[in-house]
PyMOL commands that place a pseudoatom at each C-alpha (Angstrom):
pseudoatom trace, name=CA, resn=UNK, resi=1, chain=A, elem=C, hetatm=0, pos=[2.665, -20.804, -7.620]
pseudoatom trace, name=CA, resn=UNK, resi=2, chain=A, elem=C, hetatm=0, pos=[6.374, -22.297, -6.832]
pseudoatom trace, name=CA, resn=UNK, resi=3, chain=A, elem=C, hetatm=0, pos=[4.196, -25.891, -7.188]
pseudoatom trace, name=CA, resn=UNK, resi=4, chain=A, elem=C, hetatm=0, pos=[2.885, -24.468, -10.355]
pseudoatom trace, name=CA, resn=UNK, resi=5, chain=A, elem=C, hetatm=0, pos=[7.180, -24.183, -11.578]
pseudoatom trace, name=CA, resn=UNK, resi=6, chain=A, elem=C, hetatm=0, pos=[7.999, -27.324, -10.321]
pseudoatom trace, name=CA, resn=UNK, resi=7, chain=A, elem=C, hetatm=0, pos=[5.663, -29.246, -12.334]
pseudoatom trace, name=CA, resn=UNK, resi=8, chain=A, elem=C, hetatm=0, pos=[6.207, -27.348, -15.221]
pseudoatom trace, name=CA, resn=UNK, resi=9, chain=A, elem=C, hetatm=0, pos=[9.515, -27.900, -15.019]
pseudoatom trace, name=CA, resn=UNK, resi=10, chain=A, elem=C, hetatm=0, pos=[9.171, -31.789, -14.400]
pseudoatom trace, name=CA, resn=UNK, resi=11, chain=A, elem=C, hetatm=0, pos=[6.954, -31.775, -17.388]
pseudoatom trace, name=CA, resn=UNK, resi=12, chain=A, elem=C, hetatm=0, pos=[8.354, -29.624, -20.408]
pseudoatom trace, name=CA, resn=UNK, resi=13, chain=A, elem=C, hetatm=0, pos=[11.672, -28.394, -22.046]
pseudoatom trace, name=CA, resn=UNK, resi=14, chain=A, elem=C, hetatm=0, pos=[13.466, -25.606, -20.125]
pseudoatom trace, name=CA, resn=UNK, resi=15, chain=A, elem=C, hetatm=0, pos=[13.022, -22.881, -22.913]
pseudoatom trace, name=CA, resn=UNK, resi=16, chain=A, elem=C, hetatm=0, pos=[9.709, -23.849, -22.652]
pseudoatom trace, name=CA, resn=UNK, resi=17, chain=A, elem=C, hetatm=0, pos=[9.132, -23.421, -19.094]
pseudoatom trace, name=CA, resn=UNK, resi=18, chain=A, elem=C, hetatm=0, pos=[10.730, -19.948, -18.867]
pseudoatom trace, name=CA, resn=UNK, resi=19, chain=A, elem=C, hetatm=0, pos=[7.943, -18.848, -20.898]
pseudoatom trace, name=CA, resn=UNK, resi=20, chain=A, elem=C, hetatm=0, pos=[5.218, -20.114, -18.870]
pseudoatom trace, name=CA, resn=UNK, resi=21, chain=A, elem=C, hetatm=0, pos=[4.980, -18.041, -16.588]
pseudoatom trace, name=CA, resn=UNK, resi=22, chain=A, elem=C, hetatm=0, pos=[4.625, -13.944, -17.055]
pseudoatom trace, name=CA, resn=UNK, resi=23, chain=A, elem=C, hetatm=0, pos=[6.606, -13.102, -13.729]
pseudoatom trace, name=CA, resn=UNK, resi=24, chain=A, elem=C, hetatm=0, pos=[9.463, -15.580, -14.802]
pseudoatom trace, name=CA, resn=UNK, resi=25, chain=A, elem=C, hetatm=0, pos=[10.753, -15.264, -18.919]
pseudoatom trace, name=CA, resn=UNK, resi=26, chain=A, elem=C, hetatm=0, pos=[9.764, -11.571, -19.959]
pseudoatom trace, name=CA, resn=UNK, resi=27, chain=A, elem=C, hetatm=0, pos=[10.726, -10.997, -16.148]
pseudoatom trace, name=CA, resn=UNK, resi=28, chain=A, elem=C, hetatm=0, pos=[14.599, -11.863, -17.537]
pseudoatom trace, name=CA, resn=UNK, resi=29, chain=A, elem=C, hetatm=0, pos=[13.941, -10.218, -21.004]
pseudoatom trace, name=CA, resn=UNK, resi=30, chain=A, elem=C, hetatm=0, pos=[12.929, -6.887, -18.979]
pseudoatom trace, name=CA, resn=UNK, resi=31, chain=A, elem=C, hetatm=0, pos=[16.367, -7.150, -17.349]
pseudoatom trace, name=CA, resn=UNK, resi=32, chain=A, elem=C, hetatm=0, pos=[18.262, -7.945, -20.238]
pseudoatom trace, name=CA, resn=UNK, resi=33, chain=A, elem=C, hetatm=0, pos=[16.735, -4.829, -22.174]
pseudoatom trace, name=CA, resn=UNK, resi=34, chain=A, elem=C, hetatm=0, pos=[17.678, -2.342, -19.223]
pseudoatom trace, name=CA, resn=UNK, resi=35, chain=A, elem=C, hetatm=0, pos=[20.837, -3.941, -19.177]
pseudoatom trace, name=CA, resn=UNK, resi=36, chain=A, elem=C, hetatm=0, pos=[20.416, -5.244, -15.310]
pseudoatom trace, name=CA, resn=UNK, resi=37, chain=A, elem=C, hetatm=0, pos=[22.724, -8.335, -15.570]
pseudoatom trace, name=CA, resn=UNK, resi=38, chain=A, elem=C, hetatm=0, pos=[25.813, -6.208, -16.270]
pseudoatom trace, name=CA, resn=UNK, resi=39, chain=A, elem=C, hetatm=0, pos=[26.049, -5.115, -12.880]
pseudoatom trace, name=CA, resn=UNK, resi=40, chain=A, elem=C, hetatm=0, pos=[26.669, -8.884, -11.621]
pseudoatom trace, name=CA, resn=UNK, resi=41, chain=A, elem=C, hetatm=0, pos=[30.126, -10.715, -11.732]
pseudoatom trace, name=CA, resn=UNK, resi=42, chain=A, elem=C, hetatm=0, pos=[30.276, -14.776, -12.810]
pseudoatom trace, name=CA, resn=UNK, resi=43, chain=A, elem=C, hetatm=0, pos=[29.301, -17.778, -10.198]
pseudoatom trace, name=CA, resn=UNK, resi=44, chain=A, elem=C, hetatm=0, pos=[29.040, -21.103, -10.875]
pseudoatom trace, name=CA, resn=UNK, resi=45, chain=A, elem=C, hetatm=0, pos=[26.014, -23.462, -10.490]
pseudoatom trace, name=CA, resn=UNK, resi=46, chain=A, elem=C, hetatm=0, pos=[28.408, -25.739, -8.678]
pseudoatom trace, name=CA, resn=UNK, resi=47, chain=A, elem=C, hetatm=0, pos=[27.707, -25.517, -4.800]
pseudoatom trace, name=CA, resn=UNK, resi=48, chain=A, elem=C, hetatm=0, pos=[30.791, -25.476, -2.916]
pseudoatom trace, name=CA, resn=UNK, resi=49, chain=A, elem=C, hetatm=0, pos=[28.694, -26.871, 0.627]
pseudoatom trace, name=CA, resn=UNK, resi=50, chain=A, elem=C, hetatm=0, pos=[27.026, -29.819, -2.148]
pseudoatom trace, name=CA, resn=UNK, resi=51, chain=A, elem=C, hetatm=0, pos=[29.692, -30.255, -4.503]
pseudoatom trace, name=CA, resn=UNK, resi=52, chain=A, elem=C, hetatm=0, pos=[27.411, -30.316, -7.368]
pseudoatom trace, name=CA, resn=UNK, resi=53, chain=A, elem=C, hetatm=0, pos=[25.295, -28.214, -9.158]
pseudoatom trace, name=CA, resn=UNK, resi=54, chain=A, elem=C, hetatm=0, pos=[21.793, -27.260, -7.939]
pseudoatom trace, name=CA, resn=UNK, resi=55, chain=A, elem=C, hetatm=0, pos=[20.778, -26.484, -11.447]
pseudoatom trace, name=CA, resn=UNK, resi=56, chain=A, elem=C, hetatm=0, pos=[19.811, -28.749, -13.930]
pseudoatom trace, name=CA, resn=UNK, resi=57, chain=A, elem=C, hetatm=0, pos=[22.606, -27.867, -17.878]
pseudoatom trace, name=CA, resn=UNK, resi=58, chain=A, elem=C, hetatm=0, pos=[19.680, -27.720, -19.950]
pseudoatom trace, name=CA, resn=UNK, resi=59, chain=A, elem=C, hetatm=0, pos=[17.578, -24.662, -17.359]
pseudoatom trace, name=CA, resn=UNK, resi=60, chain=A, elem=C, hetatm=0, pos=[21.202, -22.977, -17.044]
pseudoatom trace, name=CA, resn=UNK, resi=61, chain=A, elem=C, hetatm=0, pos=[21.515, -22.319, -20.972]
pseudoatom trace, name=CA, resn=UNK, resi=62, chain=A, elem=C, hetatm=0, pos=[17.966, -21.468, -21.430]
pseudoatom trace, name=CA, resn=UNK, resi=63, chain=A, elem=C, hetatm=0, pos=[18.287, -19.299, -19.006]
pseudoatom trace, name=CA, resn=UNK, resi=64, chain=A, elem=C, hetatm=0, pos=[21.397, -17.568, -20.522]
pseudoatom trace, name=CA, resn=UNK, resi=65, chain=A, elem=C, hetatm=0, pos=[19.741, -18.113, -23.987]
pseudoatom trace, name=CA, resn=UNK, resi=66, chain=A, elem=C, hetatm=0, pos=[17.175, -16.158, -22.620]
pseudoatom trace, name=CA, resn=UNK, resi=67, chain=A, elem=C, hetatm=0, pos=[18.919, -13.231, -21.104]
pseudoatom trace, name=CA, resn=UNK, resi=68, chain=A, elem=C, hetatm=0, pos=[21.453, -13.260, -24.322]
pseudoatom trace, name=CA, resn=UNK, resi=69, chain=A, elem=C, hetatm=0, pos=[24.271, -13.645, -22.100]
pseudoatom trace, name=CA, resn=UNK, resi=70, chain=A, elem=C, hetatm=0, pos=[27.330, -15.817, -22.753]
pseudoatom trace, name=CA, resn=UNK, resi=71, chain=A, elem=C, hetatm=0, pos=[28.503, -18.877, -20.580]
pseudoatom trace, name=CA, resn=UNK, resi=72, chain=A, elem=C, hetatm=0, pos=[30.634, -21.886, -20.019]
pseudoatom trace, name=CA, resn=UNK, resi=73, chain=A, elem=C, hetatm=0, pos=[29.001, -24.154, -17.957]
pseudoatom trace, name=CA, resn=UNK, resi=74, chain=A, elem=C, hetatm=0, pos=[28.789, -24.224, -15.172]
pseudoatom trace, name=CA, resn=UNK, resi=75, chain=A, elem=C, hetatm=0, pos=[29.782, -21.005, -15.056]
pseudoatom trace, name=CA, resn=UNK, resi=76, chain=A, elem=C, hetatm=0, pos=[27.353, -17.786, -15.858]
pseudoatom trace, name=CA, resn=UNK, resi=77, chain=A, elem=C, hetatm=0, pos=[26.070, -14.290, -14.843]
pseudoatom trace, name=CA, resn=UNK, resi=78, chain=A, elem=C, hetatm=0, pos=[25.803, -14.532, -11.003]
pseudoatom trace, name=CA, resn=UNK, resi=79, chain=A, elem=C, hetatm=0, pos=[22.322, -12.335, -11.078]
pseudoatom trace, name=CA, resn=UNK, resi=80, chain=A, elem=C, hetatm=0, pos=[20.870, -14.965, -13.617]
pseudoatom trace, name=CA, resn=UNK, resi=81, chain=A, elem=C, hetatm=0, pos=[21.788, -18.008, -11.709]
pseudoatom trace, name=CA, resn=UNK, resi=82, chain=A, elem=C, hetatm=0, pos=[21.309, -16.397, -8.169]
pseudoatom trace, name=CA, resn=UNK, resi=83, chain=A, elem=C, hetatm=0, pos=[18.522, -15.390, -8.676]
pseudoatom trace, name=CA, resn=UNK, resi=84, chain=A, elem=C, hetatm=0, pos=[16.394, -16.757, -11.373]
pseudoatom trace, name=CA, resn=UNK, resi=85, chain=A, elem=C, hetatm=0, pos=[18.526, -19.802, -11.030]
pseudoatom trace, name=CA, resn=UNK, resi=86, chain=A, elem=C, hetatm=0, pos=[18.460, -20.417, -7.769]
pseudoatom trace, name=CA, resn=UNK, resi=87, chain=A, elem=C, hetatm=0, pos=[14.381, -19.601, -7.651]
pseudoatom trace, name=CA, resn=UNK, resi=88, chain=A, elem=C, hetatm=0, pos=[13.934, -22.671, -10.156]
pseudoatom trace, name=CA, resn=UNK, resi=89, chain=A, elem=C, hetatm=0, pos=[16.574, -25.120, -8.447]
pseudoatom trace, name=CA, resn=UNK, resi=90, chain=A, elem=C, hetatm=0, pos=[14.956, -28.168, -6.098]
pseudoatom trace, name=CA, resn=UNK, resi=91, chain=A, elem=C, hetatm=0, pos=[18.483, -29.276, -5.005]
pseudoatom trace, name=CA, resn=UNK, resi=92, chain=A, elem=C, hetatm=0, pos=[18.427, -29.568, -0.889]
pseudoatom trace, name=CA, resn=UNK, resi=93, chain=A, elem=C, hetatm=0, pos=[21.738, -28.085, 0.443]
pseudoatom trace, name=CA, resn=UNK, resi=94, chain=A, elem=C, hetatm=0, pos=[23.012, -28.261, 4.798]
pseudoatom trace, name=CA, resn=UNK, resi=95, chain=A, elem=C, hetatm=0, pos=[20.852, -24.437, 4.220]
pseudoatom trace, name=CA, resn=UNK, resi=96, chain=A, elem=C, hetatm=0, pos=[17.630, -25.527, 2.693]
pseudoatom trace, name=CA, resn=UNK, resi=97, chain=A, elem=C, hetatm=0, pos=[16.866, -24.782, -0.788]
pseudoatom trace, name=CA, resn=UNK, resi=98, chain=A, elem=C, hetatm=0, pos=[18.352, -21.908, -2.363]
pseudoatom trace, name=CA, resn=UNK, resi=99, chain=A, elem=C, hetatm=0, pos=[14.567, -20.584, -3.432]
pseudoatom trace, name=CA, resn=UNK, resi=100, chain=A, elem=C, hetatm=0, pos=[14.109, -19.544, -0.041]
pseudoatom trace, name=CA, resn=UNK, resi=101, chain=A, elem=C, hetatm=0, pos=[16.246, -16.559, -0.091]
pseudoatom trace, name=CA, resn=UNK, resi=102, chain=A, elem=C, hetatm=0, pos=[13.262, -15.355, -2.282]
pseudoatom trace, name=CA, resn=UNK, resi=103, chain=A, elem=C, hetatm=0, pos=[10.543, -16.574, -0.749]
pseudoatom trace, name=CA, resn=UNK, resi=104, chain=A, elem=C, hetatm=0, pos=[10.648, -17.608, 2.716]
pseudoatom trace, name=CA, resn=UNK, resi=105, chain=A, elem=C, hetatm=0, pos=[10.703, -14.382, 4.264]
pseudoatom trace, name=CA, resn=UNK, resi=106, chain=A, elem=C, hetatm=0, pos=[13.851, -13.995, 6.202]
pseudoatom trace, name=CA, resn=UNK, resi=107, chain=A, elem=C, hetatm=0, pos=[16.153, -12.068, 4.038]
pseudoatom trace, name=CA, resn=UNK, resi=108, chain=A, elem=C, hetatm=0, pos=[13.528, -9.734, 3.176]
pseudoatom trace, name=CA, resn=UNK, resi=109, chain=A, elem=C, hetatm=0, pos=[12.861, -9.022, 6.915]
pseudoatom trace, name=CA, resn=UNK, resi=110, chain=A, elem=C, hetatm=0, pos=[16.478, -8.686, 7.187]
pseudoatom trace, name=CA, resn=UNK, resi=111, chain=A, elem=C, hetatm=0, pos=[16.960, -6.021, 4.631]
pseudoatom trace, name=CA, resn=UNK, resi=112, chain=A, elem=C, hetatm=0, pos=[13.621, -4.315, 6.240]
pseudoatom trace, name=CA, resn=UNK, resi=113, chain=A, elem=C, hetatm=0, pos=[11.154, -4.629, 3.907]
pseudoatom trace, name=CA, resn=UNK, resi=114, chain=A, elem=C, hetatm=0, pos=[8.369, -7.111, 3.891]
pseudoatom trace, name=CA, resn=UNK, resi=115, chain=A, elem=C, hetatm=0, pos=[8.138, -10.554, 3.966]
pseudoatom trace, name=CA, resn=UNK, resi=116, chain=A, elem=C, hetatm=0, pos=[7.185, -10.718, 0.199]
pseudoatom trace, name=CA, resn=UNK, resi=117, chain=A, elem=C, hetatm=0, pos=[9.668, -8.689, -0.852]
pseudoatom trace, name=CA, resn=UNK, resi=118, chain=A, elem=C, hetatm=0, pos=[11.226, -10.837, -3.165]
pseudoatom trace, name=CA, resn=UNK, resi=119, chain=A, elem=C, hetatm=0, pos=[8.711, -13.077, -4.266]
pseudoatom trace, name=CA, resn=UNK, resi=120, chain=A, elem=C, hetatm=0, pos=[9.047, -12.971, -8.072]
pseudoatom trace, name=CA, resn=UNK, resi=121, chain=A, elem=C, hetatm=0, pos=[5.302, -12.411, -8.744]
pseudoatom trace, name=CA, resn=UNK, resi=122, chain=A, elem=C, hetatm=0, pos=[4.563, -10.295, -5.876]
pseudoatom trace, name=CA, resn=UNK, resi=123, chain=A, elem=C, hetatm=0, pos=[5.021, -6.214, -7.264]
pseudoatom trace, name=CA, resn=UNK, resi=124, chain=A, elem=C, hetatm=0, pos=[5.195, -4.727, -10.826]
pseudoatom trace, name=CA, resn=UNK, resi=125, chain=A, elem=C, hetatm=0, pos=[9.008, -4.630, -10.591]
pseudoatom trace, name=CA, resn=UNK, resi=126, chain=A, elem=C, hetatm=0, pos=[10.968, -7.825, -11.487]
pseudoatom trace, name=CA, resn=UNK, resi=127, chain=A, elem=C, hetatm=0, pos=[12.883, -9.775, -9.045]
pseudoatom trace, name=CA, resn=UNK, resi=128, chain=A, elem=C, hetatm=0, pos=[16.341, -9.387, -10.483]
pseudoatom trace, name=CA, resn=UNK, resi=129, chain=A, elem=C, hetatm=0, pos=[15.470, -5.368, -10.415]
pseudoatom trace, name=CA, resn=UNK, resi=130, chain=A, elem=C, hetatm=0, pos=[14.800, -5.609, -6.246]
pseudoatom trace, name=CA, resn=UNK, resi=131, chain=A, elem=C, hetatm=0, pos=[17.846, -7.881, -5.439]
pseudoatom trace, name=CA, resn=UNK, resi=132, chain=A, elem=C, hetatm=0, pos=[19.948, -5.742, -7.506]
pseudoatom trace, name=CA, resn=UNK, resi=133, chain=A, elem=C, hetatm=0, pos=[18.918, -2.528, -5.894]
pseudoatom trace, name=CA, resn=UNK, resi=134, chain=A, elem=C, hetatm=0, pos=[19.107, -4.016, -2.117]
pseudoatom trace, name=CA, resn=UNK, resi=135, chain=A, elem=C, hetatm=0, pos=[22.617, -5.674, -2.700]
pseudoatom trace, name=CA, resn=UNK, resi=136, chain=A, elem=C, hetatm=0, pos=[23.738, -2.773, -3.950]
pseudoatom trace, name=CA, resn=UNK, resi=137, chain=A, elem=C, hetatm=0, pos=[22.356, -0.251, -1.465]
pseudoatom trace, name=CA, resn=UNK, resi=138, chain=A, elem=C, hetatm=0, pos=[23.610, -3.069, 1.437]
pseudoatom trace, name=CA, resn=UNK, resi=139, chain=A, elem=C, hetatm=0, pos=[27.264, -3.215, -0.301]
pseudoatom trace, name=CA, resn=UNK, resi=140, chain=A, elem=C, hetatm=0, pos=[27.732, 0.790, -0.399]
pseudoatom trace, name=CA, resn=UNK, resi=141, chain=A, elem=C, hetatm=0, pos=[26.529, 1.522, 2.966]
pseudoatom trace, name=CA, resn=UNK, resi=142, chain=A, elem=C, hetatm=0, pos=[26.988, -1.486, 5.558]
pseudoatom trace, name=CA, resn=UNK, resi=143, chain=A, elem=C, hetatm=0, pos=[30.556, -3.038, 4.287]
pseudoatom trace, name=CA, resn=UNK, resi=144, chain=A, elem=C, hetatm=0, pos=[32.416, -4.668, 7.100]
pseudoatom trace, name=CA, resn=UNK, resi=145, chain=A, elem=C, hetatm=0, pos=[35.255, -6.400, 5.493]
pseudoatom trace, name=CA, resn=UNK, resi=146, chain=A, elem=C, hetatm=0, pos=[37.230, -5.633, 2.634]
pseudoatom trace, name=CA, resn=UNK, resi=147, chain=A, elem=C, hetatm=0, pos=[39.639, -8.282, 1.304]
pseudoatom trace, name=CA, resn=UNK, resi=148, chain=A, elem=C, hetatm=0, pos=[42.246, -8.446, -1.499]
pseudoatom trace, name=CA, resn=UNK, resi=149, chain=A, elem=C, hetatm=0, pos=[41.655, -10.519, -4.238]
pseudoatom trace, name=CA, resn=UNK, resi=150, chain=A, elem=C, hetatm=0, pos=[44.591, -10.105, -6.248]
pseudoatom trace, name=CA, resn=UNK, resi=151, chain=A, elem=C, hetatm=0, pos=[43.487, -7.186, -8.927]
pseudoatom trace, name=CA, resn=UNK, resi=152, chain=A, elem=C, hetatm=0, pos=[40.249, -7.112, -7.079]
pseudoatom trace, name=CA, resn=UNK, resi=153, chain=A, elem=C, hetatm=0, pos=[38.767, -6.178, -3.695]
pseudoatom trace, name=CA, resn=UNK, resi=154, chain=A, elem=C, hetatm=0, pos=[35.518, -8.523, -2.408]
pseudoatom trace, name=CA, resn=UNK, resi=155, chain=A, elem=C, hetatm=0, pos=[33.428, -6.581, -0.382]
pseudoatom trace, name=CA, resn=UNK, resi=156, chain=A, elem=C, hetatm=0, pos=[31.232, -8.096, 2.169]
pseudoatom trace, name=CA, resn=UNK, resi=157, chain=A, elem=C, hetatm=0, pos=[28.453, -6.484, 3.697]
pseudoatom trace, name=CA, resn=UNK, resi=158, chain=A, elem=C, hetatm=0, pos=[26.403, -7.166, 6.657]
pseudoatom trace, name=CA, resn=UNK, resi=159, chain=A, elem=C, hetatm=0, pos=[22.933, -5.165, 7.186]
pseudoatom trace, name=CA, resn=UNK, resi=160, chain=A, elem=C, hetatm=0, pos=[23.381, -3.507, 10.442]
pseudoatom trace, name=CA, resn=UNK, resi=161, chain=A, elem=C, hetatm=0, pos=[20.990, -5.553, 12.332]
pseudoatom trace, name=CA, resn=UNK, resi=162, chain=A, elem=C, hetatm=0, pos=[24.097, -7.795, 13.540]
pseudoatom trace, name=CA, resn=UNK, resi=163, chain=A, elem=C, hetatm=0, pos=[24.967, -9.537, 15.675]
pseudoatom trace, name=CA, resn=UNK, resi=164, chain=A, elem=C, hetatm=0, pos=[21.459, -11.199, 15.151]
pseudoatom trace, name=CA, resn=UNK, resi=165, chain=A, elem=C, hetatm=0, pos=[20.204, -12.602, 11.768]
pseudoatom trace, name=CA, resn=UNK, resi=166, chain=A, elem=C, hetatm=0, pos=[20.688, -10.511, 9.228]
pseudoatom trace, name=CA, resn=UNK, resi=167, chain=A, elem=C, hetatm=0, pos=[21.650, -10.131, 5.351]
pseudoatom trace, name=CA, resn=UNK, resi=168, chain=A, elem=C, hetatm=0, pos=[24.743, -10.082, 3.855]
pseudoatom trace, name=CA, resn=UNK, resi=169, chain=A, elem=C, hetatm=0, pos=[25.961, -9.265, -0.251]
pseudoatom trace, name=CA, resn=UNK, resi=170, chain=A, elem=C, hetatm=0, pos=[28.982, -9.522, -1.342]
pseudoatom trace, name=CA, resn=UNK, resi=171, chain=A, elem=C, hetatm=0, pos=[30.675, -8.064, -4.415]
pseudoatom trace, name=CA, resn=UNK, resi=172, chain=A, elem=C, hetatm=0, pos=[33.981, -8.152, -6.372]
pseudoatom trace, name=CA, resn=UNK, resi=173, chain=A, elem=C, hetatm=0, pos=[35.604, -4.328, -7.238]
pseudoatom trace, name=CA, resn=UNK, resi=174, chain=A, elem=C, hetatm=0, pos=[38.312, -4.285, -9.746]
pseudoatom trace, name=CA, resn=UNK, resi=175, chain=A, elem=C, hetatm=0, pos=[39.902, -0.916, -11.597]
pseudoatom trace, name=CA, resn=UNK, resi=176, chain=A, elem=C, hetatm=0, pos=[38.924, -2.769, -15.268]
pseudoatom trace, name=CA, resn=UNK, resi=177, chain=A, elem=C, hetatm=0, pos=[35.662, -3.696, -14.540]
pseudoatom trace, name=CA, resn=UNK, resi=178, chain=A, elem=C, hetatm=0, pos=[34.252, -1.258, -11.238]
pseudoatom trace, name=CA, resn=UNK, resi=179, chain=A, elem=C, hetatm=0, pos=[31.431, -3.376, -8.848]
pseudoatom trace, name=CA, resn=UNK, resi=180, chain=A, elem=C, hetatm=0, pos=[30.196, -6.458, -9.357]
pseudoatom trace, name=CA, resn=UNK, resi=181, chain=A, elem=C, hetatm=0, pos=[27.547, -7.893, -7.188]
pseudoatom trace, name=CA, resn=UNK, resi=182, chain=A, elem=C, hetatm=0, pos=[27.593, -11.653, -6.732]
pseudoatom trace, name=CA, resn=UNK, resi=183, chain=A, elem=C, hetatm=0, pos=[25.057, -12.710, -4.049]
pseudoatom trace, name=CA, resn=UNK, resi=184, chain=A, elem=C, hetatm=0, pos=[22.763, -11.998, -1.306]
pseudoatom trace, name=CA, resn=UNK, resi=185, chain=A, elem=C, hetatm=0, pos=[21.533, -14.257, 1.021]
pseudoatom trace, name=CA, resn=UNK, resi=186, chain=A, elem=C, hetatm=0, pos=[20.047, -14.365, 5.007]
pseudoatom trace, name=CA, resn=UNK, resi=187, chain=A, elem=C, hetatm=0, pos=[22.820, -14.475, 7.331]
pseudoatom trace, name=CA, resn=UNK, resi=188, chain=A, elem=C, hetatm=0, pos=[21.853, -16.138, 10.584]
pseudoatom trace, name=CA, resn=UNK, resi=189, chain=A, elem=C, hetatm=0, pos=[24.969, -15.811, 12.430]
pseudoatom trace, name=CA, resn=UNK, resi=190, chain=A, elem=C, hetatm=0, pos=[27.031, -12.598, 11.209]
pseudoatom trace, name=CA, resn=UNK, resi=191, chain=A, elem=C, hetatm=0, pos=[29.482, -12.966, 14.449]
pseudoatom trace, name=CA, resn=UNK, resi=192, chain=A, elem=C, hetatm=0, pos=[30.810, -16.108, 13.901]
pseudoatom trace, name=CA, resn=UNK, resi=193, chain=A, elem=C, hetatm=0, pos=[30.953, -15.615, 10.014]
pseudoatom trace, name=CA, resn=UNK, resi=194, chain=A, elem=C, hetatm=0, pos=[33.329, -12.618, 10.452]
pseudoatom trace, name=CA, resn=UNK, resi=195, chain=A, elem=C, hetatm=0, pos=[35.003, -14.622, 13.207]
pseudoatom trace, name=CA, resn=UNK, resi=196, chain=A, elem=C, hetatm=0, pos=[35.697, -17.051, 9.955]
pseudoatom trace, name=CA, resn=UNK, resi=197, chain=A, elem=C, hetatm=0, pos=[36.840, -14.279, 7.604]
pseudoatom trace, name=CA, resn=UNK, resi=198, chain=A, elem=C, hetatm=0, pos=[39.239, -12.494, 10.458]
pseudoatom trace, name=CA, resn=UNK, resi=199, chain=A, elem=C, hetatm=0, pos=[40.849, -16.288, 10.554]
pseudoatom trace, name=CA, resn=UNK, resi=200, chain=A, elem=C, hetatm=0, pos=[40.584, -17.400, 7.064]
pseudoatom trace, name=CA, resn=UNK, resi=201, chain=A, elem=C, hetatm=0, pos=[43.024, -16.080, 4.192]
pseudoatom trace, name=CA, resn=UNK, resi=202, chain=A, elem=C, hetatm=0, pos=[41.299, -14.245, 1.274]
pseudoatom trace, name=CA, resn=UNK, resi=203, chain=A, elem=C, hetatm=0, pos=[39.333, -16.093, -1.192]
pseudoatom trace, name=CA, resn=UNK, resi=204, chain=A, elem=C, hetatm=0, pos=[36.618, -16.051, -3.498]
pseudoatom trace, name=CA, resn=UNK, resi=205, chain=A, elem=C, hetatm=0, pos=[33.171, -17.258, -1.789]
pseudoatom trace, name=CA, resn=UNK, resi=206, chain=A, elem=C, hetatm=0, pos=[29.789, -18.085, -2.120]
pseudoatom trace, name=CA, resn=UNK, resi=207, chain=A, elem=C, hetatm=0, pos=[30.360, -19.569, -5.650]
pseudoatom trace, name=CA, resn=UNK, resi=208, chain=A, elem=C, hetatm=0, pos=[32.221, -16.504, -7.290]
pseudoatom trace, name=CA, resn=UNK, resi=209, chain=A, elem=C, hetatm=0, pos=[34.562, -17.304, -10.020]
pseudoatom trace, name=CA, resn=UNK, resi=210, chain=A, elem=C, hetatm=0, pos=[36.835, -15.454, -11.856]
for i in range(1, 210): cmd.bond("trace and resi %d" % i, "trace and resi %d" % (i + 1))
show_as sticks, trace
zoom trace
């Protein structure tokens, strides 16, 4: 199926891709209509471990187009490009590509469900629907570090399966605009990442923006 995207998206305009497939477009208009991608902050398609984005302009607007959401590029709604962008980007980063969060297996294990947890066209519910629910649920009941952002708080949260591979989300909390989730991803080594964030002064991560 993911061969089935690729070429697609090698072969026609973005719009047109995102309407190809039934698990992919009316996937993001389902979202949009119950009003999913309001519980997600902003990130930008600009990776900070490539330096560049892993997501072609013309897939990030359609995408927005899509959803009806506004954006600056390269900045958007971090569900959209986390998820749905991330699940159409071929860029190779130092982790693999960002697709397999979704559909290798590993974070879903992590969070302990299935392996095809998160594949988009595995399930009646859409994709955006079962990331949003587990990042949430991981946020509110495994935090382990809580840092200051200025008017915000990110929250970082590590599945309780540590110190061996797990998952993490992380969210931004402010008083004007309550939770936002940002990402989830597999975590493979959670005790030398909170070794980093014990050492490292606040900041925004993992592509957040303000």
């Amino acid at each position: 199926m993911i061969d089935r995207l690729d070429a697609a998206a090698a072969a026609h305009d973005a719009a047109d891709v995102l309407s190809m497939f039934d698990w992919l477009g009316p996937a993001i208009d389902a979202d949009a209509r119950d009003d999913r991608f309001a519980r997600w902050g902003r990130s930008t398609v600009v990776d900070e471990n490539v330096g560049a984005p892993v997501l072609s302009r013309s897939m990030f607007e359609a995408l927005h187009d899509r959803a009806g959401l506004d954006s600056a590029w390269p900045a958007g709604n971090a569900g959209l490009l986390h998820v749905y962008g991330y699940l159409l980007s071929t860029t190779p980063t130092p982790y693999g590509l960002k697709r397999d969060r979704w559909l290798g297996g590993e974070l879903a294990r992590s969070c302990g469900w299935t392996a095809d947890a998160f594949v988009p066209w595995v399930g009646e519910r859409t994709l955006l629907d079962r990331v949003t629910e587990t990042a949430a649920g991981l946020i509110a009941d495994t935090p382990v570090r809580r840092q200051p952002l200025g008017d915000r708080e990110a929250v970082i949260a590590i599945a309780d399966r540590q110190p061996h591979p797990s998952a993490l989300a992380y969210a931004l909390d402010s008083s004007a605009q309550g939770r936002r989730l940002i990402t989830m991803f597999h975590l493979v080594d959670p005790t030398a990442l909170l070794a980093e964030l014990d050492t490292e002064p606040p900041r925004l991560r993992w592509n957040a923006v303000a």
